[in-house]
LUMBANU-841646 format. One record per residue: x, y, z of N, C-alpha, C in turn; chain. Coordinates in Angstrom, 1 decimal. Each point is the difference from the previous one (the first is absolute). Layout:
BEGIN
      n.x      n.y      n.z     ca.x     ca.y     ca.z      c.x      c.y      c.z   chain
        X        Y        Z        X        Y        Z        X        Y        Z       A
...
END
This chain:
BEGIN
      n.x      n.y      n.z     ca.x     ca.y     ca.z      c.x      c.y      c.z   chain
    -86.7   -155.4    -94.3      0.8     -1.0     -0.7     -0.8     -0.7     -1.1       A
     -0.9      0.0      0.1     -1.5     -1.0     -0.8      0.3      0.9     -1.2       A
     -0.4      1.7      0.5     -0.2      0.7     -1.2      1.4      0.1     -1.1       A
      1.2     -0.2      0.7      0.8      0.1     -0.6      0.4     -1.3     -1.0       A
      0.3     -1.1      0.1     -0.6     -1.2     -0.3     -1.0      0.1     -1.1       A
     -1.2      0.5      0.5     -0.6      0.4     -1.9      0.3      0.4     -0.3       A
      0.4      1.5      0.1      0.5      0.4     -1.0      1.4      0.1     -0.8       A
      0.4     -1.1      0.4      1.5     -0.6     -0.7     -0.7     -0.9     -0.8       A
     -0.9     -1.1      0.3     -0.5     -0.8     -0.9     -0.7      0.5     -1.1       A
     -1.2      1.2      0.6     -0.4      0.7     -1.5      1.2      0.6     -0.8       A
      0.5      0.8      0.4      1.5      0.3     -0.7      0.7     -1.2     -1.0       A
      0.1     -0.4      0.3      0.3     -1.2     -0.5     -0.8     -0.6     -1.5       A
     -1.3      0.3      0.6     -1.0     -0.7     -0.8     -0.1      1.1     -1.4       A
      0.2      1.2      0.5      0.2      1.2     -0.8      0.9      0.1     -1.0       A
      0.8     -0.6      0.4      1.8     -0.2     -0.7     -0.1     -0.9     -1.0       A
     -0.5     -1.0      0.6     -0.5     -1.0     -0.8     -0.8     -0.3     -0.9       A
     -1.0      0.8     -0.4     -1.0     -0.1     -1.1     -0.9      1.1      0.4       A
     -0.1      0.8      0.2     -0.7      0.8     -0.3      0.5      1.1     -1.1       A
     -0.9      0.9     -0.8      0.5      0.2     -1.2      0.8     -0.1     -0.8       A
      0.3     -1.5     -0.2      0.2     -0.2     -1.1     -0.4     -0.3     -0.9       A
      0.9      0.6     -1.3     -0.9     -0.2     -1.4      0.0     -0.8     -0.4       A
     -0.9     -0.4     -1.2      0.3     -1.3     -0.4      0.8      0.0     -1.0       A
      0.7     -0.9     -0.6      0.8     -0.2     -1.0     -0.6     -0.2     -1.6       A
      0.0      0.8     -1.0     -0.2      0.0     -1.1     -0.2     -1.8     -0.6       A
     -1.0      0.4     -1.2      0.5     -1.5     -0.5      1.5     -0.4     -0.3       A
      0.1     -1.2     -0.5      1.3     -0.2      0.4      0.6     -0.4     -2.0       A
     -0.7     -0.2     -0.9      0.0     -0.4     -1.3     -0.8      1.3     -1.0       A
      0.7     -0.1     -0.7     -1.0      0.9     -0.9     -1.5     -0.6     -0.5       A
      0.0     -0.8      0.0     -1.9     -0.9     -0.7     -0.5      0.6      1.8       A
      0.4     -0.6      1.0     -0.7      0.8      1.1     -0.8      1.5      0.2       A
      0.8      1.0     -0.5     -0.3      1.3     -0.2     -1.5      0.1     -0.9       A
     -0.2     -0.6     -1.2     -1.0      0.1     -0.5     -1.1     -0.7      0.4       A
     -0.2     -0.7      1.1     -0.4     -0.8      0.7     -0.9      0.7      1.0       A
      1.5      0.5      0.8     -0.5      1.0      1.2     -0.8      1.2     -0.5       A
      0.5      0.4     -1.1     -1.0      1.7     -0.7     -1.4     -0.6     -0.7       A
     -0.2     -1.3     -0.1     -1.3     -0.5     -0.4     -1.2     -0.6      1.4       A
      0.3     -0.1      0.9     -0.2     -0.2      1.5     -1.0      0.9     -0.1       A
     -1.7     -0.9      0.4     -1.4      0.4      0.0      0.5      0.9      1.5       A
      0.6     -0.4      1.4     -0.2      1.5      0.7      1.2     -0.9      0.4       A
      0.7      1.3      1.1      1.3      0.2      0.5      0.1     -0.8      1.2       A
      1.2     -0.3      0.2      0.0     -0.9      1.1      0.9      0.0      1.2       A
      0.5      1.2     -0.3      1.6      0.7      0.7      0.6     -0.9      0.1       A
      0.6     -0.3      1.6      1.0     -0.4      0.0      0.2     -1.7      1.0       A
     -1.3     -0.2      0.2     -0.2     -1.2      0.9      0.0     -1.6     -0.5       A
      0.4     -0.7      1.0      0.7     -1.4      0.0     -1.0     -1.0      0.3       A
     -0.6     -0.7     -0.7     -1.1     -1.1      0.7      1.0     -0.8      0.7       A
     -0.3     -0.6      1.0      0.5     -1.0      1.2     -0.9     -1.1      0.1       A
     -0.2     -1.6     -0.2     -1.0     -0.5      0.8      1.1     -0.9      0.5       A
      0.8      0.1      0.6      0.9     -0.8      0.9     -0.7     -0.5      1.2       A
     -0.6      1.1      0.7     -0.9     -0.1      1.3     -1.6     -0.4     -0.2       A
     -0.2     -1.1     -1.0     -1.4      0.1     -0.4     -0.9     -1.3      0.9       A
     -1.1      0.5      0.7     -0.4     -0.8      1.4      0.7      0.3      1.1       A
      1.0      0.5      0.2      0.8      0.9      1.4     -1.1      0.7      0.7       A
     -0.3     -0.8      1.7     -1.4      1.3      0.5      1.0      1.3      0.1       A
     -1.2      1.2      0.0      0.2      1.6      0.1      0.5     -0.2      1.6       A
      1.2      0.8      0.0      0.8      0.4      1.0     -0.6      0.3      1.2       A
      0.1      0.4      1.5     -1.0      0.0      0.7      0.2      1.2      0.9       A
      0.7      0.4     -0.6      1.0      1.9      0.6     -1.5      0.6     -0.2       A
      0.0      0.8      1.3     -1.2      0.9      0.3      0.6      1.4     -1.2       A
     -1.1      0.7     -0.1      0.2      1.6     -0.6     -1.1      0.5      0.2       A
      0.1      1.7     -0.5     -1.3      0.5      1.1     -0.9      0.3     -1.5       A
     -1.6      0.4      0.4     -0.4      0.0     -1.0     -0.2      1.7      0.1       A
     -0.9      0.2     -0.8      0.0      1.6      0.0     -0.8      0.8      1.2       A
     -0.9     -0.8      0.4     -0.2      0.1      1.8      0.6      0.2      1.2       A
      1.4     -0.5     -0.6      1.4     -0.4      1.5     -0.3     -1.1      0.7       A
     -0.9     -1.4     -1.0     -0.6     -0.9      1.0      1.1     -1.0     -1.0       A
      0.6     -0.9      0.9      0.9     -1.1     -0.6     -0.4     -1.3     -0.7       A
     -0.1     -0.1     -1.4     -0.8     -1.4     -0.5      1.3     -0.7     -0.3       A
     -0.1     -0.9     -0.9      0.9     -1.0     -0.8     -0.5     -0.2     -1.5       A
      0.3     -0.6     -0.6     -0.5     -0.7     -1.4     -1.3     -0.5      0.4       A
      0.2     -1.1      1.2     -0.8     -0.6     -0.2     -1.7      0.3      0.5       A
      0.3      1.3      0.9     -0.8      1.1     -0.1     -1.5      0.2     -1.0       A
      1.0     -0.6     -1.3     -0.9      0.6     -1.2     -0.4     -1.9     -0.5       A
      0.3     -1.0      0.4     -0.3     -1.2     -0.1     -1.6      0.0     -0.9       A
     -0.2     -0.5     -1.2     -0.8     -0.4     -0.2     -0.8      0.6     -1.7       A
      1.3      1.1      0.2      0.3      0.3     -1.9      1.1      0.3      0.0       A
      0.1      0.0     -1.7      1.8      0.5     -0.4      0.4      1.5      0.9       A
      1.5     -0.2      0.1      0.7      0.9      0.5      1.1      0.5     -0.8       A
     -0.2      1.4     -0.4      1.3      0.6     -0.8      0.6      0.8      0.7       A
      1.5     -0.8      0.4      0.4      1.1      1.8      1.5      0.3     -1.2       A
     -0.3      1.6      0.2      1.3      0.7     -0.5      1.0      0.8      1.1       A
      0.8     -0.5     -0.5      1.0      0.6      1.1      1.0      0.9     -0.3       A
      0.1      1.3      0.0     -0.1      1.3     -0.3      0.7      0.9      0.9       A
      0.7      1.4     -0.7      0.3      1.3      1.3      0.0      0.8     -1.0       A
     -0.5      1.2      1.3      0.4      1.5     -1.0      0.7      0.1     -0.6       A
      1.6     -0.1      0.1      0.9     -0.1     -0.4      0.8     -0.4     -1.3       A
     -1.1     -1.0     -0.6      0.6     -1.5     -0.7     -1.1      0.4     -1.4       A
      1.2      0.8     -0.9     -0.7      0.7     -1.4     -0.4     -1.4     -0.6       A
     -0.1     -1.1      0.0     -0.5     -0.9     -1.0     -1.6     -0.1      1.1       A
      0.2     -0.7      1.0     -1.1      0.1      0.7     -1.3      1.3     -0.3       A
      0.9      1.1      0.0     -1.1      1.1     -0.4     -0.4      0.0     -0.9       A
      0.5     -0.8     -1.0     -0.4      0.3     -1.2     -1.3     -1.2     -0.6       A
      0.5     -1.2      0.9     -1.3     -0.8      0.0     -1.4      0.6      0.6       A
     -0.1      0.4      0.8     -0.9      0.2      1.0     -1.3      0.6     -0.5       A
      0.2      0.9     -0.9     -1.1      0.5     -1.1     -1.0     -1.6     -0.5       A
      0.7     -0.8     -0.7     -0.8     -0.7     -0.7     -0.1     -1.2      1.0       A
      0.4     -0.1      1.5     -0.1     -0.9      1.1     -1.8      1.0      0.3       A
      0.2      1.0      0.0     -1.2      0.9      0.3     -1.0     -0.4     -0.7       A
     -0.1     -0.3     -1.2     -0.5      0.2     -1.2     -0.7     -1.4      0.2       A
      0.3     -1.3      0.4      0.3     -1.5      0.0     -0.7     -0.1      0.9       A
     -0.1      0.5      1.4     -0.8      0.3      0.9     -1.3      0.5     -0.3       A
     -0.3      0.8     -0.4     -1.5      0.4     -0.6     -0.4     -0.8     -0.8       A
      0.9     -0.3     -1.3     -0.9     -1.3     -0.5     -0.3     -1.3      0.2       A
      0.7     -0.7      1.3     -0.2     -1.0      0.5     -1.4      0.4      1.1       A
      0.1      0.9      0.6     -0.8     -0.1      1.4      0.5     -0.9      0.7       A
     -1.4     -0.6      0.6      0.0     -0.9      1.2      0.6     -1.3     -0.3       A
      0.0     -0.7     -1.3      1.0     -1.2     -0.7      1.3      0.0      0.7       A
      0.5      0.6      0.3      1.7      0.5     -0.4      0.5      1.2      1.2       A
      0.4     -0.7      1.0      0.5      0.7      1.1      1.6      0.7     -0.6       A
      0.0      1.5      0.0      1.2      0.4     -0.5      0.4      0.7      1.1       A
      1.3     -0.3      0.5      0.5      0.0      1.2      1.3      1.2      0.1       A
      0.6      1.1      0.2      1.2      0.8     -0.8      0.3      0.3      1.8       A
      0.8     -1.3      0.5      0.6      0.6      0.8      1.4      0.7      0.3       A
      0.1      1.6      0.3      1.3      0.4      0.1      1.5     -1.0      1.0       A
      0.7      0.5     -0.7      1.1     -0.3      1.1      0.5      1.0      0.3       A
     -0.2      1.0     -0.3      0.6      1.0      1.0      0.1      0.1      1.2       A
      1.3      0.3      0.6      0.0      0.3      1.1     -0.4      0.8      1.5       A
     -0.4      1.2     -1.1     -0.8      0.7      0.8     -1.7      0.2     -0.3       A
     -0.5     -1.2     -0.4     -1.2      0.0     -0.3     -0.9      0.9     -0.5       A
     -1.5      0.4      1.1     -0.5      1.2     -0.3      0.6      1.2     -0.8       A
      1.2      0.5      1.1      0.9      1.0     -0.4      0.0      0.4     -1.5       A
      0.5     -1.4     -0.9      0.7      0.5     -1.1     -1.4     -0.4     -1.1       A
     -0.7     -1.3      0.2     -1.3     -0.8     -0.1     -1.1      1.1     -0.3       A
     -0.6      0.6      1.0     -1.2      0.9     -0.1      0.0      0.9     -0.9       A
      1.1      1.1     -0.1      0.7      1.0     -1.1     -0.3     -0.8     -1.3       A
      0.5     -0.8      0.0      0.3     -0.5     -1.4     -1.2     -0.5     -0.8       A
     -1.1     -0.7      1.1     -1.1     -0.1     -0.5     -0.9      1.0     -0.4       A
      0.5      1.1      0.9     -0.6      0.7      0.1     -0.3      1.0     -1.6       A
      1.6     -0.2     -0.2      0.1      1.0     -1.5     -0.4     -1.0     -0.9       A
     -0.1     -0.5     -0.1      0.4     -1.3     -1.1     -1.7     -0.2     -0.7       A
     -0.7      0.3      1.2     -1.9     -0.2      0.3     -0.2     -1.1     -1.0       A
      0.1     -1.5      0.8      0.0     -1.5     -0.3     -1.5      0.0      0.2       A
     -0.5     -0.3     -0.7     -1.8     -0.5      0.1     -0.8     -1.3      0.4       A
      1.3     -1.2      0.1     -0.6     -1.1      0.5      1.1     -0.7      1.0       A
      1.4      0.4     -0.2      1.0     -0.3      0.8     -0.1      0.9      1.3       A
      0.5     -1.1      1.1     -0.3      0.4      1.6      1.6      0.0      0.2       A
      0.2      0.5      1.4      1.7      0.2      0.4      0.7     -0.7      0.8       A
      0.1     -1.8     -0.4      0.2     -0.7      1.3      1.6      0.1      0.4       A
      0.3      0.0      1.3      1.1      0.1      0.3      1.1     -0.8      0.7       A
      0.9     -0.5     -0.4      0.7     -1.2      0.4      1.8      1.2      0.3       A
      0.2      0.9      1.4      1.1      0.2      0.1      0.9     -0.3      0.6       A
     -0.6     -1.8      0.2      1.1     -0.6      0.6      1.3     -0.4     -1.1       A
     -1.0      0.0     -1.7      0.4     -0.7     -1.4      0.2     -1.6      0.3       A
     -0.8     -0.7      0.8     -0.2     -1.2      1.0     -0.4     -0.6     -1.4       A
     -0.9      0.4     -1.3     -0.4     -0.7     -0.7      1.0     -0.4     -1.3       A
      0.6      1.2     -0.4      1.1      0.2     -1.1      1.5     -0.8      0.9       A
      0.2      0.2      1.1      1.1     -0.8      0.6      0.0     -1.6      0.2       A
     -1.1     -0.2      0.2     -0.7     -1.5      0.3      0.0     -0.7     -0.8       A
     -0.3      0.6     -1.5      0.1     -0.2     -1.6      1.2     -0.2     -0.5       A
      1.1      0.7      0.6      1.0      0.9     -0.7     -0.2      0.4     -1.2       A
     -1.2      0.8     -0.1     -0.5      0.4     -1.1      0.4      1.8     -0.6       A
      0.6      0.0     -0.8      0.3      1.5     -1.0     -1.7      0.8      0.0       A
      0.4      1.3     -0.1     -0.9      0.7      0.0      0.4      0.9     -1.8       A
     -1.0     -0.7     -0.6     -2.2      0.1      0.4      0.1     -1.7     -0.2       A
     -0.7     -1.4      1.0     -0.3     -0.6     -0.4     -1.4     -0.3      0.5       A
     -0.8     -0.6     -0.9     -1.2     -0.6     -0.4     -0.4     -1.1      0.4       A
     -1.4     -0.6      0.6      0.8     -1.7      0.1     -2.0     -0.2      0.2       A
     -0.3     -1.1     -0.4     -1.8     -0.4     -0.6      0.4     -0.6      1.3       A
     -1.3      0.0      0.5     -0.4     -1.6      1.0     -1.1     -0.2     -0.5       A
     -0.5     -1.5      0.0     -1.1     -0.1     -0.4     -1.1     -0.2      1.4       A
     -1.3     -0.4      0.1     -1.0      0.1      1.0      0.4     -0.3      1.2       A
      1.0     -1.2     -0.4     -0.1     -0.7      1.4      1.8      0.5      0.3       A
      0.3      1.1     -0.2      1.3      0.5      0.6      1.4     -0.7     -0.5       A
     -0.1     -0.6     -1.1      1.0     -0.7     -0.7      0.3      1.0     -1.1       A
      1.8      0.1     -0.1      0.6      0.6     -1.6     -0.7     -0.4     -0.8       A
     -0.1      1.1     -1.3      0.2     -0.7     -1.3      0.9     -0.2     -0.5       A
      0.6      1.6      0.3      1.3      0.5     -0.9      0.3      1.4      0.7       A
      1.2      0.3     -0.3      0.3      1.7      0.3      1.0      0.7     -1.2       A
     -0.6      0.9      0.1      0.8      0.9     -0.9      1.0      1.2      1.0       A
      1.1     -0.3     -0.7      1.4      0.6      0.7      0.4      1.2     -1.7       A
     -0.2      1.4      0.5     -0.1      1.0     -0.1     -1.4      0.5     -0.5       A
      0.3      1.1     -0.8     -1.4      0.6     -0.2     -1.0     -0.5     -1.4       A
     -1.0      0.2     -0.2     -1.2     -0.7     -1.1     -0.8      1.0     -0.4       A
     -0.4     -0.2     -1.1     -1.6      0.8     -0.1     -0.9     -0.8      0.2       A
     -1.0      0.0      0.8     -1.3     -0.7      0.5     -1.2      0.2     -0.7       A
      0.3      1.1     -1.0     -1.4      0.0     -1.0      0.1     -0.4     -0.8       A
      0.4     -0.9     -0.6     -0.3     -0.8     -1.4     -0.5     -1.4      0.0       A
      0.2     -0.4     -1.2     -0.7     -1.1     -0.2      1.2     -1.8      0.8       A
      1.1      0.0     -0.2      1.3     -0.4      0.6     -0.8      0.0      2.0       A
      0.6      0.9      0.3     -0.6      0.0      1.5     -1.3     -0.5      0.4       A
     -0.7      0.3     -0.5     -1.3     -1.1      0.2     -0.6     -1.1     -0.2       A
      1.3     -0.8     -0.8      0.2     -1.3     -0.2      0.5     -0.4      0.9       A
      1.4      0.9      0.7      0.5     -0.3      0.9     -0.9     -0.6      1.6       A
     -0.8      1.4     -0.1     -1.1      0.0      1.3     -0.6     -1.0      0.0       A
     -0.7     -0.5     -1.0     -0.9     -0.7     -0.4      0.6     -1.8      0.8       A
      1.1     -0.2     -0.3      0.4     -1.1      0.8     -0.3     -0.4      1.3       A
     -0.4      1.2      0.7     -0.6      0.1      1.8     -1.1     -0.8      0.2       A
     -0.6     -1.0      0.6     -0.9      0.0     -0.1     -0.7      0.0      1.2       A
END
């Protein structure tokens, strides 16, 4: 029953914002705007509605099968992405979530936990092809974290040291540029 239950809520969550596109500019002066843009920024939403909100306290497993939380990682920034095989914007972040990870190091906890349902199963493959160089495979198949949020998939969300929001980003971003590191940079 449990299992079923997620997966009506992820379903749901799926219907609801996962790949979708984003909407063109909306004016013609915008267009030359967006084609003058130092780097790309797809299709993601800054949020700081939840800013000072503590990190949720839903267990997920880490890439060991050992169960932490956010606050787990207590004591530097946390970039917890919440992500599935499945979810073509999510994949398409994930490269420069990889990329964001190596050049932070140990600064900058970057966290890409799936919600898939079938974890490992669909999880390990995927990492497997994909050969991520600093991202690990955490797995949340209860989607205990994206449900708890009611959060769309791909979203993003900073904590800073002490386990507090900054902000979250609701769909997908580029994390290599100069924009996102201003963003990070707020963590402290």
């Amino acid at each position: 029953m449990r299992s079923a239950i997620g997966f009506l809520l992820l379903g749901a969550l799926a219907i609801g914002g996962c790949d979708r596109q984003s909407q063109g500019p909306q004016q013609a002066n915008e267009t030359s705007a967006a084609a003058n843009a130092a780097e790309p920024q797809y299709g993601g939403a800054l949020d700081r509605t939840h800013k000072g909100e503590a990190a949720p306290t839903a267990a997920f497993l880490d890439p060991t099968g050992r169960k932490v939380s956010i606050a787990s990682f207590k004591g530097k920034p946390v970039l917890l992405n919440l992500w599935a095989t499945w979810c073509i914007p999510c994949i398409k972040e994930m490269p420069t979530l990889d990329a964001l990870a190596g050049t932070r190091g140990d600064a900058l906890q970057v966290l890409t936990v799936s919600q898939d349902l079938k974890g490992k199963e669909s999880v390990d493959p995927f990492f497997a092809k994909a050969g991520y160089k600093h991202l690990k495979p955490y797995l949340d198949t209860d989607a205990a974290l994206s449900t708890g949020m009611a959060a769309n998939l791909p979203t993003t969300i900073l904590y800073d040291s002490a386990g507090k929001e900054v902000w979250r980003m609701s769909g997908d971003y580029d994390w290599s540029g100069e924009k996102a590191a201003a963003l990070i940079a707020e963590a402290k």
